[in-house]
N, C-alpha and C positions, 0 to 999 in steps of 0.2 A: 848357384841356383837363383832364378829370379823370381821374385814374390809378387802374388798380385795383393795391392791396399784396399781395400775394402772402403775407406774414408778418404779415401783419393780417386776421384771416377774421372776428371776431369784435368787434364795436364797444365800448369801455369804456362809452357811454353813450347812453342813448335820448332821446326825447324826455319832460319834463318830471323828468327827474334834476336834483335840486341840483348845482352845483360850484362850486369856488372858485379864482376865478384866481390863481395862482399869482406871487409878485413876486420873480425869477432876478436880476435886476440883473443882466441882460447889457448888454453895450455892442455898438453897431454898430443893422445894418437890424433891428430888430423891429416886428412888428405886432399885439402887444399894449399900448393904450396903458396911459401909467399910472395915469389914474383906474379905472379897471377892478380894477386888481392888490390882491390881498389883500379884491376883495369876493366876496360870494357872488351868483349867477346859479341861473337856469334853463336847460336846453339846450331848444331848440325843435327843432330835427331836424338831422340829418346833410346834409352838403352835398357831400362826397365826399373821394377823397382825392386829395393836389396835393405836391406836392417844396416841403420847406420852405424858405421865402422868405428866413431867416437863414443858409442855406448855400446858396440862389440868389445870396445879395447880394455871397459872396465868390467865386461864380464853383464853386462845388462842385454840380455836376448830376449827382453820383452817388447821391447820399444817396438813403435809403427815402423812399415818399410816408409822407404824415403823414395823418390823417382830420381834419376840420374842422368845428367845427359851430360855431351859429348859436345864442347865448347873450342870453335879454334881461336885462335889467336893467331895477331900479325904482329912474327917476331918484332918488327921493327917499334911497334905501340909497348911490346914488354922490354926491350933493351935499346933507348934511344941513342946509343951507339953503332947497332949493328949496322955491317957495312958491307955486307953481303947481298945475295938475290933481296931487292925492296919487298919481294911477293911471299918470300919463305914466309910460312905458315906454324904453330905449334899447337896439336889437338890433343884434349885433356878431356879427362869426365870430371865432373862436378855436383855435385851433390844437390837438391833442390833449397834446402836452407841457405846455403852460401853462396844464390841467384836472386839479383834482384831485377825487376824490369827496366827498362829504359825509352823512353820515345825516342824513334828513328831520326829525329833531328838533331840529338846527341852523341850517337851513335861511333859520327865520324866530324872532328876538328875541319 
């Protein structure tokens, strides 16, 4: 079920923003894996907003919803070995906490 946030009117990021996930080294339920963490993405669109699953996991249903969206990646940026299609792609959702912004000048090497 998707929630609207009442203290969130306005989304940090749209579709086709750089961002870069962010690596918290937190311990417990996350759902950012850690190949992801410390690379850069794209956001493909909003997926809505949901009560975050790291204070779902300890039983806390009070927390704000969080916005989520839907970040791809280019295998080749998360496994600099891969030696497959250059173009293959891997899409994730991503939590708004563990998004940060990027200038498009960074974006891409």
């Amino acid at each position: 079920m998707t929630l609207k946030n009442a203290n969130q009117t306005q989304l940090r990021f749209k579709a086709r923003d750089p961002v870069l996930v962010l690596d918290m080294d937190k311990a417990g339920h996350v759902r950012t894996p850690f190949y992801v963490r410390r690379k850069i993405g794209e956001v493909i669109d909003f997926r809505g907003y949901f009560l975050n699953p790291e204070e779902l996991s300890i039983g806390n249903t009070a927390g704000p919803a969080v916005a989520l969206y839907r970040v791809r990646f280019m295998m080749k940026d998360l496994w600099p070995n891969y030696n497959l299609d250059r173009t293959d792609v891997l899409c994730i959702e991503v939590y708004d906490h563990w998004l940060a912004p990027i200038a498009n000048d960074e974006a891409r090497p």
